[in-house]
ROSE-619725 format. One record per residue (C-alpha): residue number from 1; chain; x, y, z. Coordinates in Angstrom, 3 decimals, padded with zeros to 6 digits. Layout:
N
- NUM A X Y Z
...
//
This chain:
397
- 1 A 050.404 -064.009 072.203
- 2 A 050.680 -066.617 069.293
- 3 A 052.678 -064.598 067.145
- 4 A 056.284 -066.893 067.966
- 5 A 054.105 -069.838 067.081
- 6 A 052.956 -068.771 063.623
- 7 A 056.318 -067.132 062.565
- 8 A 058.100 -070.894 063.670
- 9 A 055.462 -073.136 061.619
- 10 A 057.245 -076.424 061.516
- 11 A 058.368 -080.186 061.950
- 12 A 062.071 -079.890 062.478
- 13 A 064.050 -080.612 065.597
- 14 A 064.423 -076.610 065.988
- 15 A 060.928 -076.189 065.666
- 16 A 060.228 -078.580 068.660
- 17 A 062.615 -076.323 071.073
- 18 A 060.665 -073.208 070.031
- 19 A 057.118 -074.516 069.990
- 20 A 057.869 -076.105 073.921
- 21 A 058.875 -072.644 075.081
- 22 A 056.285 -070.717 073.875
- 23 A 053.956 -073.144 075.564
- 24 A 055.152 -072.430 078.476
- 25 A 055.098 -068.747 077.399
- 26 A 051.381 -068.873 076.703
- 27 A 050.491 -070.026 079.831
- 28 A 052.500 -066.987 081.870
- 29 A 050.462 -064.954 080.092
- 30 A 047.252 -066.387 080.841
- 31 A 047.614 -066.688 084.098
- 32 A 049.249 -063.309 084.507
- 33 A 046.340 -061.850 082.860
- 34 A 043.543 -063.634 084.504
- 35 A 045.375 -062.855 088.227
- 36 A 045.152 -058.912 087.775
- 37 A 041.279 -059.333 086.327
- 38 A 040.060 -062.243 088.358
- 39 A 042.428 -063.184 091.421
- 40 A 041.305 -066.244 093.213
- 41 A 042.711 -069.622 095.037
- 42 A 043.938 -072.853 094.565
- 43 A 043.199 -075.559 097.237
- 44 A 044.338 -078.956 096.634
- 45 A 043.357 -082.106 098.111
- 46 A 045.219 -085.045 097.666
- 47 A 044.904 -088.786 098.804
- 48 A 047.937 -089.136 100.572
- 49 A 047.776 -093.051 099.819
- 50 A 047.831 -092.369 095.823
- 51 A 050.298 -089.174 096.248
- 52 A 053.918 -089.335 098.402
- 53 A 053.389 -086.870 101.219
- 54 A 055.195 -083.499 100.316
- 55 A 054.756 -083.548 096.664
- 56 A 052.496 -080.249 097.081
- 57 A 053.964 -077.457 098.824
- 58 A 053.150 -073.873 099.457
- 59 A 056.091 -071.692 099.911
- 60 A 056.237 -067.947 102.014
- 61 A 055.082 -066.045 099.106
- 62 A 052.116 -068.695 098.819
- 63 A 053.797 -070.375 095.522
- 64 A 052.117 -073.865 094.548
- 65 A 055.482 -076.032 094.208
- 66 A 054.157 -079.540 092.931
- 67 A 055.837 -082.562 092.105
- 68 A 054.087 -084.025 089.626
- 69 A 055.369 -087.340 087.295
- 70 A 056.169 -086.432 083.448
- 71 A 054.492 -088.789 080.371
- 72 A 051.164 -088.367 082.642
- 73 A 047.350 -088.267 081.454
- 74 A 045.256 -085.892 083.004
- 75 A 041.580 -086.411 083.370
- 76 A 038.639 -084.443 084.936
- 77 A 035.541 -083.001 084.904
- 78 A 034.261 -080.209 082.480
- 79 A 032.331 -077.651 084.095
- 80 A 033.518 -074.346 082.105
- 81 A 035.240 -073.390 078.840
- 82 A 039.083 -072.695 080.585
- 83 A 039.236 -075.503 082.810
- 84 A 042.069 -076.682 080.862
- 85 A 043.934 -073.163 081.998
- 86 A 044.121 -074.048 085.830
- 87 A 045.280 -077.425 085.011
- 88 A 047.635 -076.156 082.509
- 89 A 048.806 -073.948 085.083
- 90 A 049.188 -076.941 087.537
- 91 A 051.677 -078.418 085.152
- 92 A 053.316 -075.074 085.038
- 93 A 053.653 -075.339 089.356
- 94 A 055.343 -078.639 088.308
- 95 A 057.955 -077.277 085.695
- 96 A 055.981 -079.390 083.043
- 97 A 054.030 -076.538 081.069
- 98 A 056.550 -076.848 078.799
- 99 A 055.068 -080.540 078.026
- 100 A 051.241 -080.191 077.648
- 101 A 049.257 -081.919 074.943
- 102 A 045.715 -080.825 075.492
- 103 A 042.511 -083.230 073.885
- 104 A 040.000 -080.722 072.889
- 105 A 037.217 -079.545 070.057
- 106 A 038.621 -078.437 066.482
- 107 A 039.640 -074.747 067.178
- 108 A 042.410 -074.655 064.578
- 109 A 040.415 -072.582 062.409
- 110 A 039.781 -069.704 064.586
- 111 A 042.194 -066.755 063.840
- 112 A 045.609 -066.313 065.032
- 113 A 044.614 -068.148 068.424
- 114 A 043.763 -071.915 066.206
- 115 A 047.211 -071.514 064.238
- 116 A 049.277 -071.060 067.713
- 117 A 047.466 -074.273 069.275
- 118 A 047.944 -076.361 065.336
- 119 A 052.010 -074.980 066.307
- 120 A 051.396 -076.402 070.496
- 121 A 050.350 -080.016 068.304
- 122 A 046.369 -079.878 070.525
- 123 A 045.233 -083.245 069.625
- 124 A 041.816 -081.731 068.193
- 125 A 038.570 -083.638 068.300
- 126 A 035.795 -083.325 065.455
- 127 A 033.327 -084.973 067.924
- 128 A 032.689 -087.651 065.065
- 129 A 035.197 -091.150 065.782
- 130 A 035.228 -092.241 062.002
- 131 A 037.438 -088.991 061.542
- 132 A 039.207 -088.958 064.580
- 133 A 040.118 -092.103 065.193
- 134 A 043.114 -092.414 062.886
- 135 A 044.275 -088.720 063.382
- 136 A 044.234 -089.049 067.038
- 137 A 046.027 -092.523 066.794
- 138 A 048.890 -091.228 064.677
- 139 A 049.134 -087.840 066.762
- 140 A 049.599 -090.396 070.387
- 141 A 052.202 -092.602 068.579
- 142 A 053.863 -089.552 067.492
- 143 A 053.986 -088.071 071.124
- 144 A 055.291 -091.526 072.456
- 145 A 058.166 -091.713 069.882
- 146 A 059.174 -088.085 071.070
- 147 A 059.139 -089.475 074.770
- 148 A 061.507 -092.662 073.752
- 149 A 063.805 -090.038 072.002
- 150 A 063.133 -091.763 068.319
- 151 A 059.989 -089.343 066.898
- 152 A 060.103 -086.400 064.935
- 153 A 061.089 -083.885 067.913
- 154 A 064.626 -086.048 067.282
- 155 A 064.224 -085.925 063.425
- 156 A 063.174 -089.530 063.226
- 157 A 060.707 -090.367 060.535
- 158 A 058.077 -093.140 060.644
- 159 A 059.576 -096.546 059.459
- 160 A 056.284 -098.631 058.622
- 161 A 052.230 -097.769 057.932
- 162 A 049.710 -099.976 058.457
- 163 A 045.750 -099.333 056.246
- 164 A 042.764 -099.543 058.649
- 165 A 039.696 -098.829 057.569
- 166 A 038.190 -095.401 058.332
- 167 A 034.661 -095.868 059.552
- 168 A 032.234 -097.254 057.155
- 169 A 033.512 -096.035 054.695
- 170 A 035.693 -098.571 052.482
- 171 A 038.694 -095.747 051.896
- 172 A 041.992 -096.533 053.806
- 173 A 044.004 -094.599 056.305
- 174 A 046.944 -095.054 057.167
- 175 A 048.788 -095.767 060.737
- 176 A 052.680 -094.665 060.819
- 177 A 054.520 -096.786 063.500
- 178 A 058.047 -095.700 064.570
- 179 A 061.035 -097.042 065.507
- 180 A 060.966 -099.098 068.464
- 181 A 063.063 -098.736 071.846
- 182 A 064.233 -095.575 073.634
- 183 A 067.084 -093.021 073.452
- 184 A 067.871 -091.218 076.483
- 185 A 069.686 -088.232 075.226
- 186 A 066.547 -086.812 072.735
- 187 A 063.595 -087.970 075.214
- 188 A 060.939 -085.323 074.969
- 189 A 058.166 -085.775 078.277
- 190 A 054.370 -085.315 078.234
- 191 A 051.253 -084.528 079.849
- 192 A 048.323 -084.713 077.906
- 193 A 044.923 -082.947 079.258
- 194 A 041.683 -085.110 078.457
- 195 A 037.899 -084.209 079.545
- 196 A 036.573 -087.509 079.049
- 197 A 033.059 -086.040 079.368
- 198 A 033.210 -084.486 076.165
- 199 A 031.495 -080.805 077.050
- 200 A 030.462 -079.520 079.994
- 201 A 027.586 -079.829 082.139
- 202 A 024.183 -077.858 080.698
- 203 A 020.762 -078.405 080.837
- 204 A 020.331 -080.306 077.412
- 205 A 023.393 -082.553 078.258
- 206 A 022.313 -083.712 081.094
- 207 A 019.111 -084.788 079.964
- 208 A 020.834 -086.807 077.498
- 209 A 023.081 -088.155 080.165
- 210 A 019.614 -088.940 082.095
- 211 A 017.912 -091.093 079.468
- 212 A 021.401 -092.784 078.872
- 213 A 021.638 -093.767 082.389
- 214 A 018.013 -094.900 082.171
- 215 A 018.190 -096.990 079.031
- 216 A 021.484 -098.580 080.717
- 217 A 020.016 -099.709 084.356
- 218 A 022.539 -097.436 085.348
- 219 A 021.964 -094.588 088.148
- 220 A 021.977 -091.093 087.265
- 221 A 024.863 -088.529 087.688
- 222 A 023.664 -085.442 089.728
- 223 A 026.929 -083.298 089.481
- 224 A 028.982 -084.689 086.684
- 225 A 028.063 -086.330 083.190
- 226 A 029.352 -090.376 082.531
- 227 A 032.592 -090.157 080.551
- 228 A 033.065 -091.326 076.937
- 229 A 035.542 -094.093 077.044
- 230 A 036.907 -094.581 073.575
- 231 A 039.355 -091.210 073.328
- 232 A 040.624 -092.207 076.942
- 233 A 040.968 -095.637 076.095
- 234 A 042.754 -095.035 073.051
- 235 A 045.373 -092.393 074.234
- 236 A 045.877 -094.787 077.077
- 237 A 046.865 -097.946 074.716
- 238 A 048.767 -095.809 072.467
- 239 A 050.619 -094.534 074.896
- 240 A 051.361 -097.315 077.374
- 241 A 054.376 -098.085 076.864
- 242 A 055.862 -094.547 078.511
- 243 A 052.757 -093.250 080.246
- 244 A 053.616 -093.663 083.536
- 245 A 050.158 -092.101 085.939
- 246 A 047.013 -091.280 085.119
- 247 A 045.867 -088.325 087.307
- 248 A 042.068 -088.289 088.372
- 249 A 041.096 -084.202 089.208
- 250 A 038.043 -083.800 090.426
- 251 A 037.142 -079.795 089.974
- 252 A 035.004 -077.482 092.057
- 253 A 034.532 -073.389 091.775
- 254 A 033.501 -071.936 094.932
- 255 A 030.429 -069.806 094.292
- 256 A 028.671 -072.314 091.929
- 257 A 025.193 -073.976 093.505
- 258 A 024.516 -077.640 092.205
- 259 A 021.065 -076.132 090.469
- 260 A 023.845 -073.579 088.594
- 261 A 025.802 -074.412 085.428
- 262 A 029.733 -073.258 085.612
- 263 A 029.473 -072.419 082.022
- 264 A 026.717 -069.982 082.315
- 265 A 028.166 -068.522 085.506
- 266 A 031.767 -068.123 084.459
- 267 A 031.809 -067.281 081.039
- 268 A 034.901 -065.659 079.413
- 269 A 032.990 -061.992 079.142
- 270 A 032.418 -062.295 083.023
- 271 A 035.581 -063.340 083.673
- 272 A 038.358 -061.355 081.783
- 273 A 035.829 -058.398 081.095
- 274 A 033.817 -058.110 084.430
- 275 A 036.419 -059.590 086.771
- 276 A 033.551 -062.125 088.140
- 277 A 035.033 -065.271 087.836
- 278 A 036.043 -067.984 090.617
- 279 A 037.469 -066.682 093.328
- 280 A 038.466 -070.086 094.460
- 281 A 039.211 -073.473 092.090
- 282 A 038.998 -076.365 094.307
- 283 A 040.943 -079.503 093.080
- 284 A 040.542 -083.402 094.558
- 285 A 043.534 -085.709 092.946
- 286 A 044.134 -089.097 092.507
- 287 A 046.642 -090.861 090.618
- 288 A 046.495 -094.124 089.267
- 289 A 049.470 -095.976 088.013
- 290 A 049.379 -097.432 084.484
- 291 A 049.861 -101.255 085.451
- 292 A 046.531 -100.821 087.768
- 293 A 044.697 -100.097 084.579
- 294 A 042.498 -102.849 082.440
- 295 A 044.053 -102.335 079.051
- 296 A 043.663 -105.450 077.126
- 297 A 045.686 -106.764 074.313
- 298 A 047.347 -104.369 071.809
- 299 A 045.828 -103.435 068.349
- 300 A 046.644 -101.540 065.415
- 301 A 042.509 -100.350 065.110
- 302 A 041.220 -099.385 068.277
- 303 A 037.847 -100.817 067.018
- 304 A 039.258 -104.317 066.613
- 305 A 039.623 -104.614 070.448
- 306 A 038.294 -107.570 072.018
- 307 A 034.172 -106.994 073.738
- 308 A 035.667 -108.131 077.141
- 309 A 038.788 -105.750 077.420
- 310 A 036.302 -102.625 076.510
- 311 A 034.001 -103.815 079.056
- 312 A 037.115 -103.696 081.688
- 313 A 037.771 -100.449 080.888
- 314 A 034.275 -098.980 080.961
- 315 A 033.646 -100.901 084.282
- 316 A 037.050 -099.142 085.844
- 317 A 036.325 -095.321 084.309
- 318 A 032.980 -095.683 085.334
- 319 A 033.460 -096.183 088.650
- 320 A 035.842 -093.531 089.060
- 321 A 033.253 -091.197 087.555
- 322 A 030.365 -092.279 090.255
- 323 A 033.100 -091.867 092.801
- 324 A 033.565 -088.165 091.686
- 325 A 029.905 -087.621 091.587
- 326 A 030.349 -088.779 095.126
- 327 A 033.059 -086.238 095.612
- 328 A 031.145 -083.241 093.979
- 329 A 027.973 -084.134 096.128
- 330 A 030.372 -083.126 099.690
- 331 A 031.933 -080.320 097.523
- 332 A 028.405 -078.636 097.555
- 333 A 027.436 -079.724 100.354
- 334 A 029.919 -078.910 102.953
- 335 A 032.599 -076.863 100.857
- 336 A 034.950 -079.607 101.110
- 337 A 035.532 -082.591 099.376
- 338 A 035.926 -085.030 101.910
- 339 A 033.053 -085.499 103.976
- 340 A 033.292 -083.827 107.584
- 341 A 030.653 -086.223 109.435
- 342 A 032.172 -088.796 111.820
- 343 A 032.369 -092.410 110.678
- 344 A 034.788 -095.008 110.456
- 345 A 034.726 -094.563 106.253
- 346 A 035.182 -090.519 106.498
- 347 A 037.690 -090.465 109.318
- 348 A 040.041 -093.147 107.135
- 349 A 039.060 -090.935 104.421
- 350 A 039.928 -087.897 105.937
- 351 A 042.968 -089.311 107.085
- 352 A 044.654 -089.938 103.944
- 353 A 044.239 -086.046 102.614
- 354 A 046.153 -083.654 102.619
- 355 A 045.259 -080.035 101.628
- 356 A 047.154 -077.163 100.384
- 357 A 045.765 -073.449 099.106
- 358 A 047.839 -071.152 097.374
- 359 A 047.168 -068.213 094.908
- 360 A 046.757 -068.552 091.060
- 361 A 049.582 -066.537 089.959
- 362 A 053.018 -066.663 088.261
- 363 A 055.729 -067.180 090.272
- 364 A 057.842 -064.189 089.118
- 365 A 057.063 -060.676 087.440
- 366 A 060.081 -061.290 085.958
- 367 A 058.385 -064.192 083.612
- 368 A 056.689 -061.537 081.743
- 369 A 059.546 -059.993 080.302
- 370 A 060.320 -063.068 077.197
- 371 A 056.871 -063.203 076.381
- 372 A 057.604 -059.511 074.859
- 373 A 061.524 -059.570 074.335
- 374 A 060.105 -060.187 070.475
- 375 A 058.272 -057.419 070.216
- 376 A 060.060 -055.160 071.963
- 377 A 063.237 -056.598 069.657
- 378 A 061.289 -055.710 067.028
- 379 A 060.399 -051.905 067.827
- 380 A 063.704 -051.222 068.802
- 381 A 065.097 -052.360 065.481
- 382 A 062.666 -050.447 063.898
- 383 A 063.193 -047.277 065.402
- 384 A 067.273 -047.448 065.338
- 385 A 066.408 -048.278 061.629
- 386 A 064.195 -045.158 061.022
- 387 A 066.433 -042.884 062.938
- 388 A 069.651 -044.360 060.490
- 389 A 067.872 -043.640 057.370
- 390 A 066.840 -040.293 058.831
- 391 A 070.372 -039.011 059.282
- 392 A 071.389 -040.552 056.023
- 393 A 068.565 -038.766 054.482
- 394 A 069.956 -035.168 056.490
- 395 A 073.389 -036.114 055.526
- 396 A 072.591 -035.962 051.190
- 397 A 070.436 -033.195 051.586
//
């Protein structure tokens, strides 16, 4: 599936067009693939208070139809290694799968698969912030040029570079800043996927996340672990002046006990080999509007923010994290989200949501067909080629 992407390796303006279909492309065939091996559901909960009524539908042929705002940051919680494939195909529901940016762990080097995700411009992580910070800077500024229609989607170049240091050590990177304001015509929108967690839930991680709670005076996650705030907190900054929502996605698999780990239970062999994956993804969503967030003052290093606006930030992620605990708890308990015992909190609560189900699936058959126009280009020029050079061959001899 990542042969277009390796065979259209580039920066250009052409490149961009290419590289935005085939996204879009990749995740057809993902989700085509993993609704003939492992069919399941898609139920949706919104907070209607957060989220205008109507932006989820389900159509006759069960279709998810979302409306869903572009130059967004997604965040959630990591329970398995394709979590980022239901959201991805979320974005797809929203005619945005075109646009996805995806925060994740260095796979670049794995074969054929790493140079198709370099080619979809994954903002990958090395886990260690010395190295990443001034990568993942650059990368964010690049993606919010491209949505101001002045980056190098537009064939723009950088116009300025400022040195910060990188880590501890006393060598220099550099941070290219582009050209300021916005041009309609060549805007190019985004959604960038972030697990703020940083892996998934599993028995050594959440004994770390146990003594760091401890040594904190803070309480202790049951279902998810407490979010690293620098990567969010950087992409955030970087991008704030086009970002426009933050969505909050809560994630639950039917199936999965609180005592069970999703990445044990639903790994890729017993998925797409055994067929015994999720049968249904459960989703809670919040969005949060970019003004609402504790920011702080601008910097070029993300390390030279001010004590105080950090503190903000942690003290607003956190609780958002202890609120999805919260959430997870009633997902495990009750199978829903939202809390079904009567009280004034729950019936507001219940009030405001809204929930849709619909199946994991492409919308047409027909959306296979491009994925393998290439190939099938390919074999028919072949074999119109071998059959000329056969009758020229019958024709001197």
């Amino acid at each position: 599936m990542c042969y277009i992407p390796i065979l259209i390796y580039g920066h250009g303006p052409k490149s961009w067009v290419y590289i935005n279909k085939t996204r879009t492309q990749f995740v057809v065939f993902m989700t085509f693939l993993t609704q003939i091996v492992n069919p399941c559901k898609i139920s949706i909960t919104y907070d209607q208070d957060l989220i205008p009524a109507g932006a989820f539908k389900v159509d006759l042929k069960n279709n998810l139809h979302l409306i869903l705002t572009p130059n967004s940051i997604v965040i959630g919680n990591h329970q398995i290694y394709i979590d980022w494939l239901f959201l991805w195909w979320i974005a797809y529901t929203s005619r945005l799968s075109d646009s996805i940016y995806i925060v994740m762990k260095d796979l670049s080097k794995l074969p054929l698969l790493g140079y198709g995700m370099k080619n979809f411009n994954f903002l990958f992580l090395s886990r260690k912030w010395e190295k990443d910070k001034v990568k993942l800077t650059n990368q964010l500024l690049e993606i919010d040029a491209n949505a101001r229609g002045l980056g190098p989607s537009c064939g723009e170049t950088h116009i300025s570079a400022t040195n910060i240091r990188d880590g501890d050590a006393p060598e220099t990177s550099s941070v290219f800043h582009w050209p300021k304001g916005h041009r309609s015509s060549h805007m190019l929108p985004y959604q960038v996927i972030l697990y703020p967690e940083g892996t998934v839930i599993l028995p050594h991680t959440r004994e770390r996340l146990a003594k760091f709670c401890q040594e904190r005076g803070l309480p202790v996650l049951k279902h998810v672990l407490l979010p690293r705030i620098r990567g969010l907190f950087l992409a955030l900054r970087k991008l704030r002046d086009t970002v426009e929502v933050v969505y909050d996605v809560t994630c639950g698999y039917d199936g999965l006990r609180p005592d069970q780990y999703g990445e044990d239970e639903f790994t890729l062999k017993q998925i797409y080999l055994r067929g015994n994956g999720p049968k249904k993804v459960s989703y809670y969503i919040k969005a949060w509007k970019i003004k609402d967030i504790p920011l702080g003052a601008e910097t070029v290093d993300i390390d030279d923010v001010s004590p105080a606006d950090f503190a903000k930030f942690e003290e607003w992620l956190f609780k958002i994290w202890y609120e999805k605990d919260t959430l997870m708890a009633n997902f495990y308990q009750y199978g829903s989200f939202v809390d079904p015992m009567s009280s004034s909190t729950n019936t507001i609560e219940k009030a405001r949501s809204t929930t849709v189900v619909a199946d994991f699936k492409i919308r047409s058959l027909w959306e296979i067909f491009p994925i393998y126009l290439p190939l099938v280009s390919v074999i028919i020029l072949s074999l119109v080629a071998l059959w000329a050079v056969a009758t020229l061959l019958r024709w001197l001899f």
